[in-house]
C-alpha positions as CSV (number, residue, x, y, z in Angstrom):
1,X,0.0,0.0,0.0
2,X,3.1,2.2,1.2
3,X,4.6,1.7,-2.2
4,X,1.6,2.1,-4.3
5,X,1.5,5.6,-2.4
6,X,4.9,6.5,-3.5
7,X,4.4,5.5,-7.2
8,X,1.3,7.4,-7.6
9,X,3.3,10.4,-6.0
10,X,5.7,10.1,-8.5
11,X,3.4,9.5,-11.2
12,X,1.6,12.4,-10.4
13,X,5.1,14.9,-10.2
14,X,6.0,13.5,-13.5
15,X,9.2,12.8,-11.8
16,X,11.4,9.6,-11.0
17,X,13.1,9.4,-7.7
18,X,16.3,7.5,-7.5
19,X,16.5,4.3,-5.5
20,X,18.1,5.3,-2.5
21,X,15.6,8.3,-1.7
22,X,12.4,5.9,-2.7
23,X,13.5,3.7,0.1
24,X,14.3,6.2,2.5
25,X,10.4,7.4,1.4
26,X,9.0,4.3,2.0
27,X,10.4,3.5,5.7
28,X,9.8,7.2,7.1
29,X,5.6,6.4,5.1
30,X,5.8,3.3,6.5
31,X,6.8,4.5,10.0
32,X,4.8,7.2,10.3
33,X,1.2,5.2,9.2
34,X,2.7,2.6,11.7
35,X,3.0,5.4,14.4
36,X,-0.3,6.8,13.8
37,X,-2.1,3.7,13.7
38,X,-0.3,2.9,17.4
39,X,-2.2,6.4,18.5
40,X,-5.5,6.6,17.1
41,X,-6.5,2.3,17.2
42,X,-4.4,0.6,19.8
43,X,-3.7,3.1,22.0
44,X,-7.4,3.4,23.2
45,X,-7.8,-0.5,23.3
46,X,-4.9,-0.9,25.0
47,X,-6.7,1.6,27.1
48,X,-9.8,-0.7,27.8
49,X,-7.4,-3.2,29.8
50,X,-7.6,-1.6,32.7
51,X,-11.4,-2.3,33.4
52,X,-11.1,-6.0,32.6
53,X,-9.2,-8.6,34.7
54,X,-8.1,-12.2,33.6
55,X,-10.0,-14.9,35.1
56,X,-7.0,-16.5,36.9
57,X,-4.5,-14.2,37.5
58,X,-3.2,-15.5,40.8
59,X,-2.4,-19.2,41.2
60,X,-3.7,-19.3,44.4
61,X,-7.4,-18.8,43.8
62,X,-7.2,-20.9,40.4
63,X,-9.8,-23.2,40.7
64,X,-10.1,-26.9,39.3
65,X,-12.4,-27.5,36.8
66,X,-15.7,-29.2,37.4
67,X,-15.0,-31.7,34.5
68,X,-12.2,-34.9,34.2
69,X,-10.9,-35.6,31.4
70,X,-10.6,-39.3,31.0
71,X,-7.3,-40.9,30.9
72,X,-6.0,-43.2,28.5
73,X,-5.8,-46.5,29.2
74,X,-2.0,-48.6,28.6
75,X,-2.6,-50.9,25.6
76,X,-4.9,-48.6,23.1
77,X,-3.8,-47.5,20.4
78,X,-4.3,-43.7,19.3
79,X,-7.7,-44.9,17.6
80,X,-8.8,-46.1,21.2
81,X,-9.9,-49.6,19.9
């Protein structure tokens, strides 16, 4: 998308920019959508985290589950005949 940018840009200035500088333009685009995406979308979600806890954040209050798995049984093989 970043490049596509760039060769429109140059398209549009009827102008070719050498290698060197078109790289250098596509890191600092590439940076800079990277930075603003950072403050305007994840930023605010990141945000968000601090009204929601993790269900089992200390060890100690982790609780078991009500279910058992079963265990397998020496002898079957992995198509449990």
């Amino acid at each position: 998308m970043v490049r596509t940018l760039v060769l429109k840009g140059e398209f549009a200035l009827h102008c070719s920019i050498p290698a060197l500088i078109n790289v250098a333009l596509l890191i600092a685009i590439t940076l800079g959508v990277s930075v603003c995406s950072y403050m305007l979308i994840e930023r605010p979600f990141l945000a968000l985290k601090r009204y929601f806890e993790p269900r089992h954040s200390d060890p100690a209050t982790k609780r078991e589950p009500d279910y058992v798995l079963p265990t397998r049984r020496a002898g079957l093989d992995h198509a449990g005949i």
